[in-house]
DRENDO-1510 file (C-alpha; in Angstrom, 1 decimal, always signed):
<recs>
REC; n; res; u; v; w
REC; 1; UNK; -67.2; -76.5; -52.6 .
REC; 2; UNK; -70.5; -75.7; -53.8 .
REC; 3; UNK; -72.0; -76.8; -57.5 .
REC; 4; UNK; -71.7; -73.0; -58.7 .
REC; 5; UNK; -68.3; -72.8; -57.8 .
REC; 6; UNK; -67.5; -76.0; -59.6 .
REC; 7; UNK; -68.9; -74.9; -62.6 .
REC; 8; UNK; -67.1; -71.7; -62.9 .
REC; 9; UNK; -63.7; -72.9; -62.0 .
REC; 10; UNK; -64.0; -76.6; -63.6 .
REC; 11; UNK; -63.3; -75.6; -67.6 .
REC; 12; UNK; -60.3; -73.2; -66.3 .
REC; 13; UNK; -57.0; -74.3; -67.9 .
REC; 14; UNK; -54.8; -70.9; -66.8 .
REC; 15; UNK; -56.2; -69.9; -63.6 .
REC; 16; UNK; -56.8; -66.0; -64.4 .
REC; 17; UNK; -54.8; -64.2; -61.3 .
REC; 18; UNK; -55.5; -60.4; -61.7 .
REC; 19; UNK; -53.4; -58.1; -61.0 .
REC; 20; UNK; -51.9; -56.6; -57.6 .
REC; 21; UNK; -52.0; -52.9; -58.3 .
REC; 22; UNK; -55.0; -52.3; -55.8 .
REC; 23; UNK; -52.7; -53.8; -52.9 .
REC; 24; UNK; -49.6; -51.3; -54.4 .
REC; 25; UNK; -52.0; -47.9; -54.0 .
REC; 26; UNK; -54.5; -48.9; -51.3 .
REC; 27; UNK; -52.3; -50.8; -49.1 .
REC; 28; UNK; -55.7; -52.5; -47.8 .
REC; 29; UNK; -56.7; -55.7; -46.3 .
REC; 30; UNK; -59.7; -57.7; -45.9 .
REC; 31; UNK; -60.9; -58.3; -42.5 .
REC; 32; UNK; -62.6; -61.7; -42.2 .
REC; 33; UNK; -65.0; -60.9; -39.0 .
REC; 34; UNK; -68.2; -62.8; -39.5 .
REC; 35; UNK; -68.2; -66.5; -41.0 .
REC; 36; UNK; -67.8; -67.3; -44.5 .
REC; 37; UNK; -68.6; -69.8; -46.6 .
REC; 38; UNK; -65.5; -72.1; -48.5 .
REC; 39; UNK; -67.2; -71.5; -51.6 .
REC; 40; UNK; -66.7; -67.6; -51.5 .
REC; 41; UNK; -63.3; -67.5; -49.6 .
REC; 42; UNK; -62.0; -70.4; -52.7 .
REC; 43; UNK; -63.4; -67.1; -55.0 .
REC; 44; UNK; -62.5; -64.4; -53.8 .
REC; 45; UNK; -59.0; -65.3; -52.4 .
REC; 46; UNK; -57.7; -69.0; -53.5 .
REC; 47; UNK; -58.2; -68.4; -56.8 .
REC; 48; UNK; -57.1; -64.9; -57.3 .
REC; 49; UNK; -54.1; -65.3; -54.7 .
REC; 50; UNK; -55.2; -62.2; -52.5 .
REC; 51; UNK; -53.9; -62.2; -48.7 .
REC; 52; UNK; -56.5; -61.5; -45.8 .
REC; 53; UNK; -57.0; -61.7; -42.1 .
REC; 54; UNK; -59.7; -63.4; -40.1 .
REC; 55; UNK; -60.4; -62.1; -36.6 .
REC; 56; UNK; -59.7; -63.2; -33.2 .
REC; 57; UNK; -63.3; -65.5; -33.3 .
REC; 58; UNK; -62.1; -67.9; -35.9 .
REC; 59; UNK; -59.2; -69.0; -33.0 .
REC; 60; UNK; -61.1; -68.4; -29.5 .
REC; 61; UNK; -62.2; -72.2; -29.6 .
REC; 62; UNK; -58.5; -73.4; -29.6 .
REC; 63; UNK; -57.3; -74.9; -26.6 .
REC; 64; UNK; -53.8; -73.7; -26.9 .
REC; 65; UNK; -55.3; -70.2; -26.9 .
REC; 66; UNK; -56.6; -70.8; -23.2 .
REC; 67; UNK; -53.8; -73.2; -22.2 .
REC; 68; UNK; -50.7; -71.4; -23.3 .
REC; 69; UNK; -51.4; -67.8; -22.3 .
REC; 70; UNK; -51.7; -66.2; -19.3 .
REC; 71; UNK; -55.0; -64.2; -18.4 .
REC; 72; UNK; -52.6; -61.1; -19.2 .
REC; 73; UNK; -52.4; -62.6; -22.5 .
REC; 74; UNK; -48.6; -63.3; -22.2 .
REC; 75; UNK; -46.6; -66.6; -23.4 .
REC; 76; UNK; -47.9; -69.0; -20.0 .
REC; 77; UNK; -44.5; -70.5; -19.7 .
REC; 78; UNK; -45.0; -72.8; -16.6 .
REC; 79; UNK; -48.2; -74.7; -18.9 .
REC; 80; UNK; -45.5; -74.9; -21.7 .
REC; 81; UNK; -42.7; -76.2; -19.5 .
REC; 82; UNK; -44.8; -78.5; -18.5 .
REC; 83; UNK; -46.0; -80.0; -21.7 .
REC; 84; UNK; -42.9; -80.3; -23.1 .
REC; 85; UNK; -40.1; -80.0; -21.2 .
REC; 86; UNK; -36.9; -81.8; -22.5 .
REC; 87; UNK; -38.4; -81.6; -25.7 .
REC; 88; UNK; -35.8; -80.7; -28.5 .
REC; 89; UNK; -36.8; -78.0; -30.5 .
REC; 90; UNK; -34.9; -75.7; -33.6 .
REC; 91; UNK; -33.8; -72.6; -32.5 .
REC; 92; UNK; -32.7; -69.8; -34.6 .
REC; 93; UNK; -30.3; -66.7; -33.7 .
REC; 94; UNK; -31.6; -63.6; -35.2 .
REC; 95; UNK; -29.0; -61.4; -34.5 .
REC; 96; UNK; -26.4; -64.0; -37.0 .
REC; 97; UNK; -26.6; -64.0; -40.6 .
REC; 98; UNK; -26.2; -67.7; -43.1 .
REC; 99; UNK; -26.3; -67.0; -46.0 .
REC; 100; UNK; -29.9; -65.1; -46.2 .
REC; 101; UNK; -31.3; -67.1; -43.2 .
REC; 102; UNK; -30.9; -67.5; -39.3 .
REC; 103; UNK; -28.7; -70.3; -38.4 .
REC; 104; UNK; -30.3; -73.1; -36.4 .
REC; 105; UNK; -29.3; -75.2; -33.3 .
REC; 106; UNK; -31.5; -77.4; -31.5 .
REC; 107; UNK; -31.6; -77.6; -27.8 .
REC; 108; UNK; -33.9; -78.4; -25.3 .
REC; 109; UNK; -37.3; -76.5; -24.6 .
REC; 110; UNK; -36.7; -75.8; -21.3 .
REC; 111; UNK; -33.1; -74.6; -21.9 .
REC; 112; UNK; -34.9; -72.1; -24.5 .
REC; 113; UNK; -38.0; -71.1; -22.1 .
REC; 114; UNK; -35.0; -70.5; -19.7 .
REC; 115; UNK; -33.3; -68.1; -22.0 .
REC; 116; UNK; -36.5; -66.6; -22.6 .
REC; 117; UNK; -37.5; -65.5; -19.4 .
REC; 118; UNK; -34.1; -64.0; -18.9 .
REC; 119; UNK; -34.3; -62.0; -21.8 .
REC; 120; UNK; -37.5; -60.7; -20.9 .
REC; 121; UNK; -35.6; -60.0; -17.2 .
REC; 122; UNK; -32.8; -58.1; -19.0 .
REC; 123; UNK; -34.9; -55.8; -20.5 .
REC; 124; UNK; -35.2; -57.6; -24.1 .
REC; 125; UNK; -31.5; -58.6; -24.4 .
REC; 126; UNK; -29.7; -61.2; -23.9 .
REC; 127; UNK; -25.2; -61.4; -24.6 .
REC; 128; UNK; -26.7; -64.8; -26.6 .
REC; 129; UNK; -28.7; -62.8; -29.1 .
REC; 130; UNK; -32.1; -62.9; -29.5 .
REC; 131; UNK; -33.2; -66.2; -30.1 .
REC; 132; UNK; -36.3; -67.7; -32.0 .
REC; 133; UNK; -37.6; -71.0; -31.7 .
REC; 134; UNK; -39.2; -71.7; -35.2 .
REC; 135; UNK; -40.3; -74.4; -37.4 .
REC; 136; UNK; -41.0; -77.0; -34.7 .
REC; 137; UNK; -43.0; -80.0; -35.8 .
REC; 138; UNK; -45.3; -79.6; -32.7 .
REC; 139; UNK; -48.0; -81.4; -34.1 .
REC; 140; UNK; -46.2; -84.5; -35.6 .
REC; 141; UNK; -43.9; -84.9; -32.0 .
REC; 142; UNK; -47.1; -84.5; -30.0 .
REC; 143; UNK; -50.0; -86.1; -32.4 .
REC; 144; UNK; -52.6; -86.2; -29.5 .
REC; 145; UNK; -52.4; -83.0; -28.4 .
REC; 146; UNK; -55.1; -81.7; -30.7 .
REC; 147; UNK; -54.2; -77.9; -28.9 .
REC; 148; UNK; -55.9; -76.1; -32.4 .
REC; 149; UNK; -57.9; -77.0; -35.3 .
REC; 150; UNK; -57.2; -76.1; -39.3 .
REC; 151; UNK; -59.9; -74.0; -40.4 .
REC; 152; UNK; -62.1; -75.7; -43.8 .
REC; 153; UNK; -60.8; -72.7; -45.5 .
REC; 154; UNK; -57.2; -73.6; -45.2 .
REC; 155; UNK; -58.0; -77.6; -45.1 .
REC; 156; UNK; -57.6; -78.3; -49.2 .
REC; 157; UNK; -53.7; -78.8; -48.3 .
REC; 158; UNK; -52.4; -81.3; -50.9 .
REC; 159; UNK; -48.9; -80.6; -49.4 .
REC; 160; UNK; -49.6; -82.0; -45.7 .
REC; 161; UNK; -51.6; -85.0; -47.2 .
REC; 162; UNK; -48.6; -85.9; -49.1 .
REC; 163; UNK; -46.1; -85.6; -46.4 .
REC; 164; UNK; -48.7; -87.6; -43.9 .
REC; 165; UNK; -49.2; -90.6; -46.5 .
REC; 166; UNK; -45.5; -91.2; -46.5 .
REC; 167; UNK; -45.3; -90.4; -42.5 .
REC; 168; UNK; -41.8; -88.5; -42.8 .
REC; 169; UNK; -42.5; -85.0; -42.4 .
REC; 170; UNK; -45.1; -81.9; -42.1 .
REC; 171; UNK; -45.3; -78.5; -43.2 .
REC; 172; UNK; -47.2; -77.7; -39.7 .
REC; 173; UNK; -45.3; -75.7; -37.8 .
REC; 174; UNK; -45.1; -73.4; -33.9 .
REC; 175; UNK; -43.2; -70.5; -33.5 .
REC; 176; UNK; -42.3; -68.8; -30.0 .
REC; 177; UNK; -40.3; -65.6; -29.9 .
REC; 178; UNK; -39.2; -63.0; -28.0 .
REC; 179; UNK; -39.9; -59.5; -28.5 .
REC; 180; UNK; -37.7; -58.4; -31.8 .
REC; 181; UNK; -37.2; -61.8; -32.8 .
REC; 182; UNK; -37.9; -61.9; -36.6 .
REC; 183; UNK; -37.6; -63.8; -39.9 .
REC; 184; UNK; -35.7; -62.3; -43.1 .
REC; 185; UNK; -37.0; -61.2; -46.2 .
REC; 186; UNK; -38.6; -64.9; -48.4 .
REC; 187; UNK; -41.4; -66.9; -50.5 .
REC; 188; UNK; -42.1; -69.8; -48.7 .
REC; 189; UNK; -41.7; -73.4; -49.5 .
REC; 190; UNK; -42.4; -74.2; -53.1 .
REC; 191; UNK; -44.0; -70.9; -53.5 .
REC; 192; UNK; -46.6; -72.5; -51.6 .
REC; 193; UNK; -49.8; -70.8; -49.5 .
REC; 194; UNK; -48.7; -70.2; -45.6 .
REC; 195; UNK; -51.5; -69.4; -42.9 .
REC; 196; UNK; -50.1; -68.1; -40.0 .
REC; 197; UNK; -52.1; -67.8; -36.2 .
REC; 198; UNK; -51.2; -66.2; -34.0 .
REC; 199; UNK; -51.4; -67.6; -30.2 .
REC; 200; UNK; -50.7; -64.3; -28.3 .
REC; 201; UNK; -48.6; -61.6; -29.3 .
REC; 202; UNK; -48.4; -59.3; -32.4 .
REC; 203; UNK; -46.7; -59.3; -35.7 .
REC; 204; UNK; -45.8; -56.9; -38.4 .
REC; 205; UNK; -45.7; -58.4; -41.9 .
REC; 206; UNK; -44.2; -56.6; -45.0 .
REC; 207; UNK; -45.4; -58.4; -47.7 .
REC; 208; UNK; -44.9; -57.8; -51.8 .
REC; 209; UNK; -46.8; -58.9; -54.6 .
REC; 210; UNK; -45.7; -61.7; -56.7 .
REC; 211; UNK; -43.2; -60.1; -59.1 .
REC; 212; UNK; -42.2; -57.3; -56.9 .
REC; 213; UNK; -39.1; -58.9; -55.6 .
REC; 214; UNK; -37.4; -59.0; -59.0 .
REC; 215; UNK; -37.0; -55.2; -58.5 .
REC; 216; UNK; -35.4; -55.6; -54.9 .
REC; 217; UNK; -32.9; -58.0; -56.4 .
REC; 218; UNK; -29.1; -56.6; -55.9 .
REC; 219; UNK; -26.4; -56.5; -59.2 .
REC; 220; UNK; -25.5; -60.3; -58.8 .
REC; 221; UNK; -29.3; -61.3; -59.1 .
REC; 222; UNK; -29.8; -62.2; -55.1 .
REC; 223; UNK; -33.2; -61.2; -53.0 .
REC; 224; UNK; -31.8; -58.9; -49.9 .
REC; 225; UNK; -31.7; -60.4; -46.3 .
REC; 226; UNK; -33.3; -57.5; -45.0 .
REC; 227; UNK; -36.2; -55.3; -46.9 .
REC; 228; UNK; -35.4; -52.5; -44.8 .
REC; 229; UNK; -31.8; -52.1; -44.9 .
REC; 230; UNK; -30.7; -48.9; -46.0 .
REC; 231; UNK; -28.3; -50.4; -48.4 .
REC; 232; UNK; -31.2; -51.2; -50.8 .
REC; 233; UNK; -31.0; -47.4; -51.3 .
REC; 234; UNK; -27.8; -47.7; -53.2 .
REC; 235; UNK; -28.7; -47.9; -56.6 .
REC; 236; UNK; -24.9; -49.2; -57.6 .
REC; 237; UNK; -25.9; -52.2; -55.6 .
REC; 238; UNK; -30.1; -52.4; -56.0 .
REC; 239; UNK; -30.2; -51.1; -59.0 .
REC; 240; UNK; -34.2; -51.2; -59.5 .
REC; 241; UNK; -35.0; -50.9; -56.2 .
REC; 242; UNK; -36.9; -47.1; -56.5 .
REC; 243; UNK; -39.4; -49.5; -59.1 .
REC; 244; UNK; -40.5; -51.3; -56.2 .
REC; 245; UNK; -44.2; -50.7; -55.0 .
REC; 246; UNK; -44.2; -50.0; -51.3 .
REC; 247; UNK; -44.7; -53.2; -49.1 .
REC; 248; UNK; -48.4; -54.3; -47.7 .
REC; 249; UNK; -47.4; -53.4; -44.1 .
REC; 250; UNK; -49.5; -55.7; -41.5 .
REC; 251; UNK; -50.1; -55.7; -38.0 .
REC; 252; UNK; -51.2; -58.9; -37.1 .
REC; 253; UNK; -53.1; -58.8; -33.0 .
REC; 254; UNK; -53.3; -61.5; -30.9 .
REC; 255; UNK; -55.6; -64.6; -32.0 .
REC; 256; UNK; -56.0; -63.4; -35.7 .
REC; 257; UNK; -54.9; -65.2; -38.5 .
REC; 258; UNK; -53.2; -64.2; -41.5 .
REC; 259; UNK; -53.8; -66.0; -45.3 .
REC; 260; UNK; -50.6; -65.0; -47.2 .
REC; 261; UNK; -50.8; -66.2; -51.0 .
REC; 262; UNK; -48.7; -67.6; -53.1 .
REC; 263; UNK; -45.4; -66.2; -54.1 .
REC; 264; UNK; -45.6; -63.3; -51.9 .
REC; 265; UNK; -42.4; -62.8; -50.5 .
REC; 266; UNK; -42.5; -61.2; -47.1 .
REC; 267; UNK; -40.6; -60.4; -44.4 .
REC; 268; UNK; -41.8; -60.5; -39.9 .
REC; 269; UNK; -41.6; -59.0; -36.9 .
REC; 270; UNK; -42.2; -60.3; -33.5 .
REC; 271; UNK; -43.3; -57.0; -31.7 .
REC; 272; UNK; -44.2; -58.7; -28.4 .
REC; 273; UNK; -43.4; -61.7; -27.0 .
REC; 274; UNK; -45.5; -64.3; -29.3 .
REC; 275; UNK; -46.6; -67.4; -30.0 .
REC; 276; UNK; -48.0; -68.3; -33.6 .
REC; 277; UNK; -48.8; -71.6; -35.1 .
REC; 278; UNK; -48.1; -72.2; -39.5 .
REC; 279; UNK; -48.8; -73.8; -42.0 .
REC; 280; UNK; -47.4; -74.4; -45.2 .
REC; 281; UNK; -50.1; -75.7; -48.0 .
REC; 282; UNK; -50.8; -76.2; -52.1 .
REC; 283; UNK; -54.1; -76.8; -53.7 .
REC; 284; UNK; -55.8; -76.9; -57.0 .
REC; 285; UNK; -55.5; -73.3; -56.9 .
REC; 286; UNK; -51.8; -73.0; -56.9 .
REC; 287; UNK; -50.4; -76.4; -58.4 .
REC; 288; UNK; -49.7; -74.6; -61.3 .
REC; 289; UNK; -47.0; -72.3; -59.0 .
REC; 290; UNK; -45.6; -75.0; -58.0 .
REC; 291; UNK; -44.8; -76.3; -61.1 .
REC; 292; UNK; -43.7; -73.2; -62.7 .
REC; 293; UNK; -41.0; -72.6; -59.0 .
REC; 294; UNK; -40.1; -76.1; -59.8 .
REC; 295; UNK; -39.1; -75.5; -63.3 .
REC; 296; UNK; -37.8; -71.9; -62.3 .
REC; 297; UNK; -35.3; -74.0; -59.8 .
REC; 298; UNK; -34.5; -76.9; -62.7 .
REC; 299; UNK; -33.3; -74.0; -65.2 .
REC; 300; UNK; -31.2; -71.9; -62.3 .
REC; 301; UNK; -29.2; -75.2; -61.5 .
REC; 302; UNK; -28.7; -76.3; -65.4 .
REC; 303; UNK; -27.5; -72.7; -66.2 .
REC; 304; UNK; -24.9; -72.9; -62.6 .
REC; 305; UNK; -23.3; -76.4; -64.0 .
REC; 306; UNK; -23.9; -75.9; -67.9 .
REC; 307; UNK; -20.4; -75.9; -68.9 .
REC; 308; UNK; -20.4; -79.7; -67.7 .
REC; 309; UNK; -23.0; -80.8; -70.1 .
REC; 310; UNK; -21.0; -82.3; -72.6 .
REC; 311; UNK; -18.8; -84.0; -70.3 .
REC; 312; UNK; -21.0; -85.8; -68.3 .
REC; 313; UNK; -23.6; -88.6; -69.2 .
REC; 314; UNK; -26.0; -88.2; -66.4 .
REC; 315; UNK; -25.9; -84.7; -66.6 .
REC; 316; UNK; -29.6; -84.3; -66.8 .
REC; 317; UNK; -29.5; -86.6; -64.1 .
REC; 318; UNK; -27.2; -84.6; -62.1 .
REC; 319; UNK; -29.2; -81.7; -62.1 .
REC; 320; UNK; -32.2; -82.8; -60.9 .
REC; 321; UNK; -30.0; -84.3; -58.0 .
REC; 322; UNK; -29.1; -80.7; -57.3 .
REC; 323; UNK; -32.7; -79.3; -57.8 .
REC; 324; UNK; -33.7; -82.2; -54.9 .
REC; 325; UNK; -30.7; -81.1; -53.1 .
REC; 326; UNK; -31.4; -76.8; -52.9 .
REC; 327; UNK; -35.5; -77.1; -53.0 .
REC; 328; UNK; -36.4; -80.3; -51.4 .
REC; 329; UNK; -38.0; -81.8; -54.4 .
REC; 330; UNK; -37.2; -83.2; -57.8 .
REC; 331; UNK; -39.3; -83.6; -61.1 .
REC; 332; UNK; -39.7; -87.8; -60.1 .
REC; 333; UNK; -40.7; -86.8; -56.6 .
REC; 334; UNK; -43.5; -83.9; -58.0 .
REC; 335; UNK; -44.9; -87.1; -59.9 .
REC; 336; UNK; -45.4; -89.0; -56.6 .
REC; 337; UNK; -47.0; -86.2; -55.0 .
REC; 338; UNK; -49.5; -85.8; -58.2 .
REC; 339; UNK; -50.2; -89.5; -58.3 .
REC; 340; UNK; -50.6; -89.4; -54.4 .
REC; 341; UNK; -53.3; -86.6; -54.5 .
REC; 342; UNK; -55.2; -88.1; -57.9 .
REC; 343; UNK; -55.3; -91.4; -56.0 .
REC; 344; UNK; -57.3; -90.0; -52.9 .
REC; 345; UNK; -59.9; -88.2; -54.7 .
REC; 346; UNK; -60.4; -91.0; -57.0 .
REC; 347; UNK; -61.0; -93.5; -54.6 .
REC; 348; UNK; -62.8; -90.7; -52.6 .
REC; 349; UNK; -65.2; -90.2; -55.7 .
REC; 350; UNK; -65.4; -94.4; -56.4 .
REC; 351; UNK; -66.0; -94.8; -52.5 .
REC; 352; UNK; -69.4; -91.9; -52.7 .
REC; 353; UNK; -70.6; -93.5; -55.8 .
REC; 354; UNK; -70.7; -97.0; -54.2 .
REC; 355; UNK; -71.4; -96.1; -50.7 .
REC; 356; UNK; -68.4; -97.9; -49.2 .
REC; 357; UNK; -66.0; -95.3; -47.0 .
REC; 358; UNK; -64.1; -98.3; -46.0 .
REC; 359; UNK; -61.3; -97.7; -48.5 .
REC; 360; UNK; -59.3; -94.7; -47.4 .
REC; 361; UNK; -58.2; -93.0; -43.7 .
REC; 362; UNK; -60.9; -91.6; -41.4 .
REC; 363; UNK; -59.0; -88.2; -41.6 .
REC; 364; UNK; -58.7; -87.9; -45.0 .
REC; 365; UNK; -62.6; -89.3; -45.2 .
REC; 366; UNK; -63.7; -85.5; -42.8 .
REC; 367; UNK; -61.6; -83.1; -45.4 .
REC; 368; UNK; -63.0; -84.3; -48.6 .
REC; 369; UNK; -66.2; -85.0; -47.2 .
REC; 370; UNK; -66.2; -81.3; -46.2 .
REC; 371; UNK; -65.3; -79.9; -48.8 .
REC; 372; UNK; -67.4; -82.7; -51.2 .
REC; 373; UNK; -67.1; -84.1; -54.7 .
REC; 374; UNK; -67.5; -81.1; -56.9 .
REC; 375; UNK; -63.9; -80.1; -55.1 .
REC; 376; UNK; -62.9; -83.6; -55.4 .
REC; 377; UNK; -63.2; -83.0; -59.1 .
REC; 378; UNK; -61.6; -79.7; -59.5 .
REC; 379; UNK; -58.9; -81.1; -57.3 .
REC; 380; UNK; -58.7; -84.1; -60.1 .
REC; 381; UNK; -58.7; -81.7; -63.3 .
REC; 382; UNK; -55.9; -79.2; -61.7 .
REC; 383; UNK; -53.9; -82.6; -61.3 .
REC; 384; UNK; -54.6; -83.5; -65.0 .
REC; 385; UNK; -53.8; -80.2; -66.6 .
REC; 386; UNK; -50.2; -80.7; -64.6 .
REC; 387; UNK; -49.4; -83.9; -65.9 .
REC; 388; UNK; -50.2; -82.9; -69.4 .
REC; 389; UNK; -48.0; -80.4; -68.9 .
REC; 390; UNK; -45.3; -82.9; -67.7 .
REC; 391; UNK; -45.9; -84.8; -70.8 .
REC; 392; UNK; -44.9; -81.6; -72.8 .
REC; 393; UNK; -42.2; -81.4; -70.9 .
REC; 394; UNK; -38.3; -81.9; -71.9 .
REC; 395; UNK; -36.5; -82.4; -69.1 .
REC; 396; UNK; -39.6; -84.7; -67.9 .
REC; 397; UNK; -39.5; -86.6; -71.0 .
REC; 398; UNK; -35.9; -87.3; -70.3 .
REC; 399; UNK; -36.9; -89.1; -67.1 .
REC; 400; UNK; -36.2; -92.7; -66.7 .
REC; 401; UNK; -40.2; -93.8; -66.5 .
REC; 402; UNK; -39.8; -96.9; -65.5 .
REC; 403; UNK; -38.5; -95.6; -62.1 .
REC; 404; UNK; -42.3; -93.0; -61.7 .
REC; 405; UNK; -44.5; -94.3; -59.3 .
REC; 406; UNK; -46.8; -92.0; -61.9 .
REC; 407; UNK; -47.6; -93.2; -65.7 .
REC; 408; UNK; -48.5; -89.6; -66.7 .
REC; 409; UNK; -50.7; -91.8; -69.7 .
REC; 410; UNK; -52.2; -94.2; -67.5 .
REC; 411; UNK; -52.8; -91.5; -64.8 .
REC; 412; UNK; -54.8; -89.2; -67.4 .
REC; 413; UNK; -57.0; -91.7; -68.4 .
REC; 414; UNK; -58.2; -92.9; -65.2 .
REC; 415; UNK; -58.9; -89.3; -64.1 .
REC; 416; UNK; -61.1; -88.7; -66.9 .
REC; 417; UNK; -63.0; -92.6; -66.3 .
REC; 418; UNK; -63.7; -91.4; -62.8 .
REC; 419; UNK; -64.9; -87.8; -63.5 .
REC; 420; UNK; -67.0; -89.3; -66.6 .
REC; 421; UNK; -68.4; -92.3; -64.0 .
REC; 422; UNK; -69.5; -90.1; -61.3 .
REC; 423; UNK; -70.5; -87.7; -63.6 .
REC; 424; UNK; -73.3; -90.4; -65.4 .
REC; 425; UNK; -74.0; -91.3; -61.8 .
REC; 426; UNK; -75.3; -87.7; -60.7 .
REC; 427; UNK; -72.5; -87.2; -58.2 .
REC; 428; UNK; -71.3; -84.6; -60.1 .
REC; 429; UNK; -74.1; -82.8; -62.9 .
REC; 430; UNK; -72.5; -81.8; -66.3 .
REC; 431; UNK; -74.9; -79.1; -67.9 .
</recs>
């Protein structure tokens, strides 16, 4: 991040989003085809939440791309059988409904690449359904790999560097599918960003603004499995589905990658057989998304057991038990992420004021070195304008503190000492 861009994002307390009508009318896209610089892409997309694709050139350098397709640019299943073999990997059917989701087995990658070619054999179609390998931690099974890089635009990911400090999961993720193989209608993960390359193949995305989906919501208040279903035409059922704005409808080539924003719901289809590699990610930019899903998700699960409120003790207690339970996270748990975050950039900052690296991990040293103190700092004031706003809030207050790895007033105050230090020494310039 460059000083300009610093200076007209550091006083922001609401980040201003505009609005999404030009995506309802236009139904257009940038194309990302020449380089770009982090500064402009943090403008003109983070910030405002706008999707985009980059071209085929910002993926020709991965290895994966040569290794893993065939010079017909088809799924190279022999390299892939070799590389991982007996590896278990999630595998969802498309053609079976839970709940508004696949269900998921996990087998063996050979026993899916098997099923695979078959399909493809059988003209598309298989008596198994039409299976979809997805979500597979390729990256954290096979560390040294190193088959793709994460482009500097996508590399302010707060939610990866979390998950890697405590060395129990990833939001990084492959997906191989056949031919009509496709994911239901969703927001992903904490209302979180999502990049999505892919390896050969194309996709179709349907995609919605943010706010869109409350039209496409049935009588009882659920989102539809299936944005295309003809049974969203029955008003009795979708009541306010004719206020809908038409989906952004994508098609996504063969070594392009898509930027889909926050809180855009979407829906995707595999049109040939295809490879793609994901990522799930939160930044300064969209923090504040987070924490209004995760208070979203605290209010739908007090409302579901509120006649049990004055019969339990622990009921507050209960509830973010259940919260942890449906979204993965709880209000404790968003603390340790904060303080997780705060505590790399302030040590990053300490460490370029004194000189001395020596302090934190090599990897995390390249991303905020690339991306440099000014975002350091913006990363730093995001974090502090969420924990005042934990401070202000209720069910927060009614925390047991003494359990937070975070002391929101202790936290605060040494975020503001660092920003002041390296401001006086002209790391970062205050005009």
């Amino acid at each position: 991040m460059d000083r300009e861009a610093y200076r007209n994002c550091s006083s922001l307390v609401k980040i201003p989003r505009q609005t999404y009508e030009q995506f309802w009318s236009s139904h257009f896209l940038d194309y990302i085809d020449k380089e770009l610089s982090y500064s402009k892409f943090f403008k003109k997309y983070l910030l405002p939440n706008h999707p985009c694709m980059f071209s085929r050139r910002f993926t020709e350098d991965w290895k994966c791309r040569k290794q893993w397709v065939t010079e017909e640019g088809k799924p190279n299943f022999q390299k892939l059988l070799q590389e991982f073999d007996e590896t278990p990997v999630p595998v969802a059917n498309c053609n079976a409904k839970e709940y508004n989701a696949n269900p998921k087995q996990v087998m063996p990658f050979k026993e899916f690449i098997h099923y695979w070619k078959e399909y493809i054999q059988n003209g598309h179609s298989s008596p198994k359904g039409c299976l979809y390998l997805k979500d597979w931690h390729m990256s954290r099974d096979f560390p040294e790999h190193n088959v793709y890089t994460t482009p500097v635009y996508f590399s302010s990911d707060w939610l990866n560097e979390y998950w890697d400090t405590l060395e129990v999961d990833d939001y990084r993720f492959v997906y191989m599918g056949p031919k009509g193989s496709w994911t239901p209608f969703h927001a992903d993960v904490f209302r979180s960003y999502s990049w999505s390359a892919n390896i050969c193949g194309r996709k179709k995305w349907l995609l919605y603004p943010p706010g869109q989906e409350d039209f496409l919501r049935d009588t009882h208040g659920n989102l539809p499995y299936d944005v295309t279903s003809a049974e969203l035409k029955d008003r009795g059922l979708f009541p306010h589905y004719e206020e809908a704005c038409q989906p952004l409808e994508i098609i996504q080539e063969a070594g392009e990658i898509i930027f889909v924003p926050s809180g855009w719901h979407h829906q995707v289809y595999n049109l040939e057989d295809t490879i793609s590699i994901n990522h799930n990610w939160l930044n300064g930019c969209n923090i504040d998304i987070m924490w209004q899903f995760l208070q979203n998700e605290l209010s739908s699960v007090q409302k579901e057991i509120d006649e049990w409120r004055n019969t339990m003790d622990s009921w507050h207690q209960h509830c973010q038990v259940i919260m942890k339970a449906c979204s993965g996270i709880d209000y404790g748990e968003f603390a340790s992420f904060l303080k997780i975050i705060a505590d790399n950039r302030m040590t990053f900052l300490n460490a370029c004021s004194s000189g001395d690296s020596s302090e934190y991990s090599r990897h995390l040293s390249e991303t905020l070195t690339t991306l440099g103190p000014y975002h350091a700092a913006f990363d730093l004031q995001r974090v502090a304008h969420i924990i005042e706003c934990l401070l202000c809030n209720e069910d927060f207050k009614r925390l047991d503190h003494s359990t937070l790895t975070l002391q929101p007033e202790t936290m605060l105050q040494q975020i503001r000492d660092t920003i002041q230090s390296t401001r006086g020494q002209h790391l970062l310039y205050q005009e």
